[in-house]
Backbone as CSV, one residue per row, in Angstrom:
resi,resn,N_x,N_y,N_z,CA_x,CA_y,CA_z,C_x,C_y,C_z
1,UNK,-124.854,112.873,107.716,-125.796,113.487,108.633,-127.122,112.732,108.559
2,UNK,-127.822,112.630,109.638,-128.893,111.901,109.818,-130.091,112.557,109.651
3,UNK,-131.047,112.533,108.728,-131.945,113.426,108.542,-133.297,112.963,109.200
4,UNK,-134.184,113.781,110.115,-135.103,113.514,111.161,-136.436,113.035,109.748
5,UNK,-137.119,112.124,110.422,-138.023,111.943,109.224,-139.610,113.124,109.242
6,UNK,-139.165,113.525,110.692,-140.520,114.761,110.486,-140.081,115.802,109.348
7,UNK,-138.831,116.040,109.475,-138.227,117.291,108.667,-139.081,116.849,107.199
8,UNK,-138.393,116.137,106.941,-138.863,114.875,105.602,-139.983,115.066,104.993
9,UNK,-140.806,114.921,106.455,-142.262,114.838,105.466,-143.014,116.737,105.939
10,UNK,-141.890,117.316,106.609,-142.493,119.306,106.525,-141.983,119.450,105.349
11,UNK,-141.179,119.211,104.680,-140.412,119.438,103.305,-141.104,118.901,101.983
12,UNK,-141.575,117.896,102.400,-142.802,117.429,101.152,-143.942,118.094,101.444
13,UNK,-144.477,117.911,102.621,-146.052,119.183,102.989,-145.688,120.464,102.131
14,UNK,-144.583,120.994,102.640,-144.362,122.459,101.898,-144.217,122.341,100.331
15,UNK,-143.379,121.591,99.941,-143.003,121.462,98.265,-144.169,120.185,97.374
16,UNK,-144.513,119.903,97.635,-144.755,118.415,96.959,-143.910,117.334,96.276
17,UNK,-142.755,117.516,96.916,-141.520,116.781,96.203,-141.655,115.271,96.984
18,UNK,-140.897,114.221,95.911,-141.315,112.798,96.629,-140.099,112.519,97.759
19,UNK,-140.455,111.476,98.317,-139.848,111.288,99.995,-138.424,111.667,99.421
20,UNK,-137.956,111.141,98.517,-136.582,110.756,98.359,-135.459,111.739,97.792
21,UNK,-136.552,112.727,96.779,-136.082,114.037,96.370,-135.871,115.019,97.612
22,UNK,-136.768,115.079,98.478,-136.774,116.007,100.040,-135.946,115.688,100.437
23,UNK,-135.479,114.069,101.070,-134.352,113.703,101.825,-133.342,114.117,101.164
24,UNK,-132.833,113.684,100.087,-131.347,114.408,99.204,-131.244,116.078,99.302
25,UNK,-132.735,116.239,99.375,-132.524,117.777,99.182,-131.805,118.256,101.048
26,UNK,-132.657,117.748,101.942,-132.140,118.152,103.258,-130.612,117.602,103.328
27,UNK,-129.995,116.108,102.884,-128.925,116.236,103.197,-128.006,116.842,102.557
28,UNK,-128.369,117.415,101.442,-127.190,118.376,100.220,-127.482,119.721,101.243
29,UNK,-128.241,119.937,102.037,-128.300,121.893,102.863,-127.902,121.191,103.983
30,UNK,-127.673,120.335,104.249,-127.360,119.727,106.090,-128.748,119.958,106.973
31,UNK,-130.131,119.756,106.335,-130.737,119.760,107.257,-131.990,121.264,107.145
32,UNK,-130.860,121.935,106.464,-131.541,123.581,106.568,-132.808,123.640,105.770
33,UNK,-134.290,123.398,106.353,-135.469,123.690,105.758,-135.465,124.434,104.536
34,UNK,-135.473,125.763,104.438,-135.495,126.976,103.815,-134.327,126.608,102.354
35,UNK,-133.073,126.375,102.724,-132.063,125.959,101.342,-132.633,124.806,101.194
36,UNK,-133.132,123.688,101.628,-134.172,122.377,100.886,-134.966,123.017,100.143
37,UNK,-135.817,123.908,100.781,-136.919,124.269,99.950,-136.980,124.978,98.295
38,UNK,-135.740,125.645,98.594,-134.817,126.626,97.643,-134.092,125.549,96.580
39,UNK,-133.792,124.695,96.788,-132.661,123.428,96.067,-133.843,122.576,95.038
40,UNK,-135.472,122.331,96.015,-136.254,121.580,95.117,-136.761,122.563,94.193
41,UNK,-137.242,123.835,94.649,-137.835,124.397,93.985,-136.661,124.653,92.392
42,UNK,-135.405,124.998,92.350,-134.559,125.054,91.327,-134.890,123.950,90.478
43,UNK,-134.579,122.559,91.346,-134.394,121.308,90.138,-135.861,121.789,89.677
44,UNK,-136.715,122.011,90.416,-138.202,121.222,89.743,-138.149,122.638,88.335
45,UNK,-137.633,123.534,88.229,-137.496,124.443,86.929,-137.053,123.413,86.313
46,UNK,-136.111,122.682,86.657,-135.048,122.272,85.447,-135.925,120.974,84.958
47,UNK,-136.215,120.288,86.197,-137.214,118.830,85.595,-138.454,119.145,84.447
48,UNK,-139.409,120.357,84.945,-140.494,120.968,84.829,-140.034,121.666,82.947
49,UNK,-138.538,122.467,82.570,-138.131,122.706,81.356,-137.944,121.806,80.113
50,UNK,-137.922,120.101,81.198,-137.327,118.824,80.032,-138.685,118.479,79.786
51,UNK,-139.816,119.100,80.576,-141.239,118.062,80.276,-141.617,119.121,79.179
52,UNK,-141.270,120.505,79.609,-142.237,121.307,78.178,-142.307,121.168,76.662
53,UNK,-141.643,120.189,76.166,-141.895,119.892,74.864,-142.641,118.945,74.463
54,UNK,-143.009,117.955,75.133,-144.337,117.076,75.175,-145.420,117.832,75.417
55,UNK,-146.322,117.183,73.664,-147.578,117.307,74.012,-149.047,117.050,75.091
56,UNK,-149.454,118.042,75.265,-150.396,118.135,75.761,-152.430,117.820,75.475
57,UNK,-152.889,116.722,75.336,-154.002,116.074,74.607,-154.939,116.306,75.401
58,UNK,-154.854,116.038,76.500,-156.046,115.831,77.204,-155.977,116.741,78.662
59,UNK,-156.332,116.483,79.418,-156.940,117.718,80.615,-158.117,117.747,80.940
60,UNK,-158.767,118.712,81.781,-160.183,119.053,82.007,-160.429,120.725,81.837
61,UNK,-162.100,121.160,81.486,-162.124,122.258,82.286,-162.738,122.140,83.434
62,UNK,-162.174,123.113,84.241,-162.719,123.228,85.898,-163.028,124.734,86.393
63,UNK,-164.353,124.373,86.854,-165.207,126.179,87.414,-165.008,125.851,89.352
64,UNK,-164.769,127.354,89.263,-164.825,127.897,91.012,-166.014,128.616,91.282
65,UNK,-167.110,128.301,91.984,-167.901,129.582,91.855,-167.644,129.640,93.350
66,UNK,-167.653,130.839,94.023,-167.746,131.229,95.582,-168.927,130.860,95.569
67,UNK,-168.901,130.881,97.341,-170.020,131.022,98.386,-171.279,132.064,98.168
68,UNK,-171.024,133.010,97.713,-171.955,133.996,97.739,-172.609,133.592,96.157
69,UNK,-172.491,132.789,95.057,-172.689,132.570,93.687,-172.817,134.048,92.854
70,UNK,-171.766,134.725,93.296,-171.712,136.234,92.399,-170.811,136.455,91.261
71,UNK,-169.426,135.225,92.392,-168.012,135.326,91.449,-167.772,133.789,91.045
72,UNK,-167.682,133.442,90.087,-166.469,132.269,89.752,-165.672,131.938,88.641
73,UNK,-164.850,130.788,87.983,-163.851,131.054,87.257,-163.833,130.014,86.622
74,UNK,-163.369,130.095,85.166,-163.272,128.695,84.422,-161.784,128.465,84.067
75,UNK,-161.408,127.088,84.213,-160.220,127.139,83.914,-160.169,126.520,82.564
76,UNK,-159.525,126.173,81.748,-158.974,125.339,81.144,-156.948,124.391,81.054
77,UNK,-156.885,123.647,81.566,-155.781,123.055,81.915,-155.844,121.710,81.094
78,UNK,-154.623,121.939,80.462,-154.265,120.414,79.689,-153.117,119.752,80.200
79,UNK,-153.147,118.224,79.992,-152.005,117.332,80.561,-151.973,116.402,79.203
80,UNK,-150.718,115.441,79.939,-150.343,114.455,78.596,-151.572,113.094,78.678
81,UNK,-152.025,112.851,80.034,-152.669,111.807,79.449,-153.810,112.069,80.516
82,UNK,-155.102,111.200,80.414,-156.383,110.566,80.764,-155.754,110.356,82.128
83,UNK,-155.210,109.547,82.573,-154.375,109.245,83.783,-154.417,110.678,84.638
84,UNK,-153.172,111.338,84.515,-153.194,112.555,85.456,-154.401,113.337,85.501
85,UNK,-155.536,113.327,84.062,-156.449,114.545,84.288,-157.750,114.347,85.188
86,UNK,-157.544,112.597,85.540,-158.410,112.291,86.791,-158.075,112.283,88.236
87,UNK,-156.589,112.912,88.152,-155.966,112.180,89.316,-155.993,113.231,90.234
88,UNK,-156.583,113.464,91.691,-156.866,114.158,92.681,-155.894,114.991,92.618
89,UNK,-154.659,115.355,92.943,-153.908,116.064,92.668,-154.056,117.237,91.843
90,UNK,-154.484,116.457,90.382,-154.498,117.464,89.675,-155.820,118.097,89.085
91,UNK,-156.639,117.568,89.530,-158.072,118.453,89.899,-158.194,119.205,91.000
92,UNK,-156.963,118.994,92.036,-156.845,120.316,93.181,-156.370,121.441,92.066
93,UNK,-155.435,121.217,91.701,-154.229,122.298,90.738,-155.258,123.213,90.258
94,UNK,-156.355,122.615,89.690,-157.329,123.349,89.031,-158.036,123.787,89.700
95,UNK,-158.854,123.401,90.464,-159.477,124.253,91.290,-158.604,125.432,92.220
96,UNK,-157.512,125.232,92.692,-156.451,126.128,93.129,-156.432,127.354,91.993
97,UNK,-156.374,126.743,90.876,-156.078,127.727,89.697,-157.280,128.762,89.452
98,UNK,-158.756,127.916,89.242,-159.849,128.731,88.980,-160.050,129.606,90.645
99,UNK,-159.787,129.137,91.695,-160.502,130.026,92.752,-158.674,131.482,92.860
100,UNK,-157.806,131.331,92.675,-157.159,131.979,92.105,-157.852,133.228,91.013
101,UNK,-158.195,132.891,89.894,-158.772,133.763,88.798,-160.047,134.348,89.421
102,UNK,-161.000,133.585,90.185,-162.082,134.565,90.719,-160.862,135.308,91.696
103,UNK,-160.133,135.450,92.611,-159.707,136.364,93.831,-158.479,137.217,92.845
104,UNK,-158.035,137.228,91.855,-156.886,137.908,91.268,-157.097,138.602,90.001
105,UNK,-158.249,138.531,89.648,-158.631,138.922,88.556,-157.622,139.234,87.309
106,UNK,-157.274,138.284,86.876,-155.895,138.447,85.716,-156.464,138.980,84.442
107,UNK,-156.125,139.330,83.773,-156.685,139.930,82.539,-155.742,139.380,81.533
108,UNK,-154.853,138.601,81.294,-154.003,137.951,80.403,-153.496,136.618,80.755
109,UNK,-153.281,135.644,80.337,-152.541,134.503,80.986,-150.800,134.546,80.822
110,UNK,-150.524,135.369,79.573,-148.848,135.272,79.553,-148.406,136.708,78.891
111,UNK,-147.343,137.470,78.998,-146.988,138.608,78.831,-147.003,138.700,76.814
112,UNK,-147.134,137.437,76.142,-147.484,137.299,75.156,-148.770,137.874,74.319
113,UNK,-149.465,137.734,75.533,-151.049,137.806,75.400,-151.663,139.382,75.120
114,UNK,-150.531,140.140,75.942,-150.544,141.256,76.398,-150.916,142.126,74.951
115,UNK,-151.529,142.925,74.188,-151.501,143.288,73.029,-150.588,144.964,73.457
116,UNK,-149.820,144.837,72.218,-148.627,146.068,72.190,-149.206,147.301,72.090
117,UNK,-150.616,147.471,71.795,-150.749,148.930,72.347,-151.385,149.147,73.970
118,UNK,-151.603,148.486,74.442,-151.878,148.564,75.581,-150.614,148.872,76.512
119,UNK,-149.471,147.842,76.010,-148.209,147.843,76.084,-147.605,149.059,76.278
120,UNK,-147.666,149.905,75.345,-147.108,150.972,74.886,-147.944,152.147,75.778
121,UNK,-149.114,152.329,75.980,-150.065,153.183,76.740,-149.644,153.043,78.189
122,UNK,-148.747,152.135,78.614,-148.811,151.767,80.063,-147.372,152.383,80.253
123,UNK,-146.184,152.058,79.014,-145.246,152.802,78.999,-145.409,154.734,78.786
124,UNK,-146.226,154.839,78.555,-146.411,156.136,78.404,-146.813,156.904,79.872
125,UNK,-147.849,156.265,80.045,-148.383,156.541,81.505,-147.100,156.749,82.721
126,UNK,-146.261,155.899,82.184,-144.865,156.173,83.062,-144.259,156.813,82.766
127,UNK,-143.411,156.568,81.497,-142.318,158.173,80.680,-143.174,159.370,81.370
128,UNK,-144.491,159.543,81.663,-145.298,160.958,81.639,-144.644,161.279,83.486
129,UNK,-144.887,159.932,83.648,-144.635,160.619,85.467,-143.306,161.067,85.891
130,UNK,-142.655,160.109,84.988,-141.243,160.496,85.204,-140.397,161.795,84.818
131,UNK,-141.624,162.533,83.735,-140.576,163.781,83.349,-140.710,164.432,84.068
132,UNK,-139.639,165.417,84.172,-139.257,166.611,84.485,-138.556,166.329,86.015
133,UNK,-138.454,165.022,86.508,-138.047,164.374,87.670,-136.277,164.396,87.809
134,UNK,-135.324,164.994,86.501,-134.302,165.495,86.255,-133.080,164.043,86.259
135,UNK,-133.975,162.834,86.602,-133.158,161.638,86.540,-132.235,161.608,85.227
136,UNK,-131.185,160.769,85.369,-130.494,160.089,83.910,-131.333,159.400,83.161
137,UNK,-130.986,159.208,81.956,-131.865,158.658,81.081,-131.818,156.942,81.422
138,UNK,-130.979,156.610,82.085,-130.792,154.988,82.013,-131.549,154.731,83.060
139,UNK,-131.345,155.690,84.178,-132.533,155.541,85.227,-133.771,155.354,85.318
140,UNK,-134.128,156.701,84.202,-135.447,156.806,83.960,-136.000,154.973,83.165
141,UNK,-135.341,154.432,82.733,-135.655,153.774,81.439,-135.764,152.268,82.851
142,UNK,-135.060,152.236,83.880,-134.989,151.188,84.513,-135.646,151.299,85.624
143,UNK,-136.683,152.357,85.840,-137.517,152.736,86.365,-138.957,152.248,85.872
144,UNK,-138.983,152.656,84.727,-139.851,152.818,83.950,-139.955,150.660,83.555
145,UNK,-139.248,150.231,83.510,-138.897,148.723,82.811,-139.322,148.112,84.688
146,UNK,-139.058,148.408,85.770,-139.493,148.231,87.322,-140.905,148.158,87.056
147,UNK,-141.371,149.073,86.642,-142.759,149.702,87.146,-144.017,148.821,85.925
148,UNK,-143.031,148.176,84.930,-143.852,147.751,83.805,-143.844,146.057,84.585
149,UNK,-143.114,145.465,85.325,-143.189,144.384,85.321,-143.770,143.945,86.772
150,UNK,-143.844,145.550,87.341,-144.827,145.028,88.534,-146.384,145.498,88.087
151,UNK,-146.131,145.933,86.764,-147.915,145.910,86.441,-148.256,144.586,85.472
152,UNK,-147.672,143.577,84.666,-147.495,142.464,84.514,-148.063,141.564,85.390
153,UNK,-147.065,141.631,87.126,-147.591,141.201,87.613,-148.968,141.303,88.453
154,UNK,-149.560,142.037,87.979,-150.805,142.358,88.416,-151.635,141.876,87.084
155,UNK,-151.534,141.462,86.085,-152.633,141.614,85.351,-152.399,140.246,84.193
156,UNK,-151.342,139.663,84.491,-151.008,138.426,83.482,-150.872,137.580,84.574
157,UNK,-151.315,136.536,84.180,-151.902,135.081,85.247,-150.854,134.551,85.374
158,UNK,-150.190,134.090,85.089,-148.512,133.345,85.135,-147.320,134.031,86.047
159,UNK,-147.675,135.232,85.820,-147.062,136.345,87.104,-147.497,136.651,88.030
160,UNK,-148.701,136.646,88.301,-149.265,136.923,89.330,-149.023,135.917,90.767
161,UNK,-148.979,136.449,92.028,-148.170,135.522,92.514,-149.436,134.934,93.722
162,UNK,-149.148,133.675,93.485,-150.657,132.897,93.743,-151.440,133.044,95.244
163,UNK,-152.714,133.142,95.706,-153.583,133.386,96.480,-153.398,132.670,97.714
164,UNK,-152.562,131.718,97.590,-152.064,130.215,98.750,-150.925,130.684,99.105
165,UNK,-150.025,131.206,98.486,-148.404,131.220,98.729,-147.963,132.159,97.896
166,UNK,-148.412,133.709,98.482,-147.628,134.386,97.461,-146.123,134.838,97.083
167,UNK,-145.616,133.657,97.900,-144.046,134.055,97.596,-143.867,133.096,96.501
168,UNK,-145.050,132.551,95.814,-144.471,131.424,94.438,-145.720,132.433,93.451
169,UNK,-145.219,132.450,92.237,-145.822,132.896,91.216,-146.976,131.627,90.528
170,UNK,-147.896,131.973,89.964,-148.814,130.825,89.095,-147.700,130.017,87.928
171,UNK,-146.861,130.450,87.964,-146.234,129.921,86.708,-145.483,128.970,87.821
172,UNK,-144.545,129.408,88.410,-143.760,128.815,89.761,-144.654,127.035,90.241
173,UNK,-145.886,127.648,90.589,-146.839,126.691,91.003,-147.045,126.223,89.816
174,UNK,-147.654,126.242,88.864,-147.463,125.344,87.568,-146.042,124.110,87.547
175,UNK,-145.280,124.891,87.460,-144.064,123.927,87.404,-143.578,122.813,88.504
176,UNK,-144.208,123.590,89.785,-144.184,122.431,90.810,-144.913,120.728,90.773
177,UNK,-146.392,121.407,90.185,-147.096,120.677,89.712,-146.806,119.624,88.355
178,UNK,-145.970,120.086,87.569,-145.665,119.553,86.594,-144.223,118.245,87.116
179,UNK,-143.575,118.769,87.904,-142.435,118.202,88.426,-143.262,116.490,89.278
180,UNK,-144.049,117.262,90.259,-144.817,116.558,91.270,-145.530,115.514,90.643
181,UNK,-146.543,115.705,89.448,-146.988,114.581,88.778,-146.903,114.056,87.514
182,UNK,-145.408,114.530,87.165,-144.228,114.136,86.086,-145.341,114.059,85.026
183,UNK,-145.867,114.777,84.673,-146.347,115.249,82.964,-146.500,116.522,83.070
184,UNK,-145.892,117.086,80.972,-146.635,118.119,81.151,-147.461,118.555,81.573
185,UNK,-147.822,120.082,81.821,-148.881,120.889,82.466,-148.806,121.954,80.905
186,UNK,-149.869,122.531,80.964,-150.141,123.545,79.976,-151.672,124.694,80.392
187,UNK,-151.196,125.613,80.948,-152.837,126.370,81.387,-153.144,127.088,79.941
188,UNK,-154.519,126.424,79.415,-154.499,126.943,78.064,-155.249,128.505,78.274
189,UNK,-156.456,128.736,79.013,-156.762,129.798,79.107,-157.986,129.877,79.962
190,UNK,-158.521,130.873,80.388,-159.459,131.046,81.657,-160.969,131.853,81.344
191,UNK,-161.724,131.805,81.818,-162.543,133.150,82.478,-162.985,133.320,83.585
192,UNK,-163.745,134.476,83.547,-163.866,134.944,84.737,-165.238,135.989,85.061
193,UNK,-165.950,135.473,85.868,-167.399,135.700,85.736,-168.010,136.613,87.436
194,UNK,-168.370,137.663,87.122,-168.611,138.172,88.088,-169.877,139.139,87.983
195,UNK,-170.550,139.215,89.162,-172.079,140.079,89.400,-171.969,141.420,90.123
């Protein structure tokens, strides 16, 4: 099958994948945008899983302040070398990332971060709503495990699903990025400053 070269380069606009990864990807779906998009985004997990064990040395930090100078955000982002942490690309990533943290206000970067009594207070807050609601207990419990990971995603940065494209998560977009300019990525940690 002959693949149109506009398709080609809507498939890299959308993903950041290189010419040649897009084209394989359109001719392995026959063409179909949406399963391309779906096919890069998979490998780039799998490419993005072989880079995470290389260290991470160098990076920048990078601030967002808005328009109005009330809100903005600090990032901190590390890479493997001097090379990528100058390279346009990946001083967008960051600024993408910090104007992200001013508009999403995350309060954790990874479900790690999360401290277990807070944890536990948030599970409670639910067991409480749920009684007397006469459900099964497995229900209740997979209800309750629903309701914990859509508050996750509200409040841990890696879940939260990003301000540009919220059908990709910050972590999602991390890994794209990592795939796209083949070194580790590592978001070490943020703040977030507001009037």
């Amino acid at each position: 099958m002959s693949i149109d070269a506009k398709l080609v380069s809507d498939l890299r606009a959308q993903t950041g994948a290189g010419m040649m990864d897009a084209k394989k990807a359109l001719e392995e779906t026959q063409g179909d945008l949406e399963r391309a998009i779906t096919l890069l985004r998979e490998r780039g997990v799998a490419k993005a899983a072989k880079k995470a064990d290389r260290e991470t040395h160098e990076g920048r930090v990078h601030s967002y302040i808005h328009s109005n100078g009330k809100l903005g955000a600090m990032v901190e982002v590390l890479c493997e070398t001097d090379f990528v942490a100058r390279n346009e690309a990946f001083i967008a990533f960051c600024n993408d990332l910090a104007m992200h943290v001013s508009a999403a206000e995350p309060l954790y970067l990874s479900r790690q971060d999360v401290p277990e009594d807070i944890v536990a207070k948030e599970k409670e807050i639910y067991t409480a709503e749920m009684a007397g609601q006469g459900k099964p207990a497995e229900v209740i419990t997979k209800i309750i495990e629903g309701k914990l990971n859509k508050w996750y995603s509200e409040v841990v940065l890696l879940e939260q699903p990003f301000i540009k494209d919220e059908d990709v998560t910050i972590e999602e977009f991390l890994k794209g990025k990592i795939v796209s300019l083949g070194e580790n990525m590592q978001i070490r940690r943020f703040a977030r400053f507001n009037i």
